[in-house]
N, C-alpha and C positions, 0 to 999 in steps of 0.2 A: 821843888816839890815839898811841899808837909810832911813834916817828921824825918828826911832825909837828911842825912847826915856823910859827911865825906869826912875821915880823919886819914891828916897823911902826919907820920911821926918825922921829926926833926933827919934819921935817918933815911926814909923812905926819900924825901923833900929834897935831900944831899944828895943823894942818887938818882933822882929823877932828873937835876939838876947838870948834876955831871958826863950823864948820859952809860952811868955803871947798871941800870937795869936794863938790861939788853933780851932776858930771857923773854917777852911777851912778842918781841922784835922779830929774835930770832926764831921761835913756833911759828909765826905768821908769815914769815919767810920761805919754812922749809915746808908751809901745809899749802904756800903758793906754788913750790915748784914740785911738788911730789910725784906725780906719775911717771914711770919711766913704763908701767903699761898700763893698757884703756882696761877702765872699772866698764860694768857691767855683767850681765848675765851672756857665759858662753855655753854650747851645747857639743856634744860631746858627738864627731865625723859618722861614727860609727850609729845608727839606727839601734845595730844589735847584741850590745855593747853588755857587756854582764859585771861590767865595774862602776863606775862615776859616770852619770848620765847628764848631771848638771854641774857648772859650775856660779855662782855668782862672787861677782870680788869686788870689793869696794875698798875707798881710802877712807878713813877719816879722821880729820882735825882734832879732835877730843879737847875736853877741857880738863885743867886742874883746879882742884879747891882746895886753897893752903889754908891751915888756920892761923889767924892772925896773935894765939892765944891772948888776947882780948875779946871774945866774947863775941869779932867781925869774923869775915873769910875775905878772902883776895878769888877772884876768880879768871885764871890766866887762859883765855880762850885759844886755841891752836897749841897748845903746848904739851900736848900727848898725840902724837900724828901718827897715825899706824892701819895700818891692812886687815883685812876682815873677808874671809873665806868662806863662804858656805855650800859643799856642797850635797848633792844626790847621789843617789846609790839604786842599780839595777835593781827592783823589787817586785812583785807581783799582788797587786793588780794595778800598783800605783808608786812612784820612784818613794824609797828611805830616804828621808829627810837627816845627813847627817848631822847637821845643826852649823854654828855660827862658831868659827875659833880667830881667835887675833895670827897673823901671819908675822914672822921676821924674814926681815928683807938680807939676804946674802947679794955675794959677787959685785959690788956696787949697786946695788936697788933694783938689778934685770932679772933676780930668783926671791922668789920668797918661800916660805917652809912654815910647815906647820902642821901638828901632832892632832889627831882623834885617838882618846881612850875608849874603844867601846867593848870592854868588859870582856869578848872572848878572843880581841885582836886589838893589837896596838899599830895607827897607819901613820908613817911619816908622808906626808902630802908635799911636793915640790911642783912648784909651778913656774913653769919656764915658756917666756914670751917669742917666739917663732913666726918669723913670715905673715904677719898678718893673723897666726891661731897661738892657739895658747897649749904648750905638751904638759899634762900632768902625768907625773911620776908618781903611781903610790906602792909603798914597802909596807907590807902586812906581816904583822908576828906572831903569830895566836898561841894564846894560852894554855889550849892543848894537848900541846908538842906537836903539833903538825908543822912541817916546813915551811921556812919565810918564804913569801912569793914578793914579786915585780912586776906592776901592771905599767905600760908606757901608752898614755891616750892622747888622741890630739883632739881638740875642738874650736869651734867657731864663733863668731862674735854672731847672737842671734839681734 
């Protein structure tokens, strides 16, 4: 291509060589084998539900951009691999969008967990894969002082 340029430094070239850069290997490795549950939008058993109405969950691969400080970047595709939660919330006339939060994976990669700040209640969100449906766990603390509550919901893959 015109004007494209490839600089590999004496070091890069030695490790390429020796087979010591492993990290771009190992991302594309672990964003192959990563589900231990199916992504998707699931919906929550219950019709009349006055907690989490929706769930969607996704994985993704992500990339990193290291700087080369030369003035280039490196860009290591699959090398930020991680979980992504967003769900709904019981609302009138139409479900709370709680927004999108990155997930970490506990227990061997079968739980993953993940915090909403929303300003008058702090929710730890656990998502635990069951029989074919998915149990969310959510722990509300609000700011109030009104007591912690535990919602335990189960849903289905829609």
């Amino acid at each position: 291509m015109t004007g494209s340029k490839t600089r590999i430094t004496a070091t890069w070239a030695a490790a390429l060589v020796l087979g010591a850069l492993a990290l771009p290997g190992a991302a594309a490795a672990s964003c192959a084998a990563h589900p231990t549950l199916d992504t998707g939008r699931y919906v929550n058993i219950d019709p009349a539900t006055r907690s989490v109405t929706t769930v969607d969950l996704e994985f993704v691969c992500g990339s990193l951009t290291r700087d080369n400080g030369d003035g280039t970047a490196t860009v290591i595709h699959g090398a930020d691999p991680h979980w992504t939660i967003r769900l709904w919330g019981s609302c009138s006339p139409t479900d709370c969008d709680w927004g999108t939060a990155r997930a970490e994976e506990r227990n061997h990669r079968s739980v993953l967990l993940t915090r909403y700040d929303q300003g008058f209640a702090n929710r730890q969100v656990t998502l635990v894969p069951e029989a074919g449906q998915l149990m969310v766990v959510v722990t509300s603390t609000y700011s109030d002082g009104r007591s912690a509550r535990t919602w335990v919901e189960r849903f289905r893959p829609l």
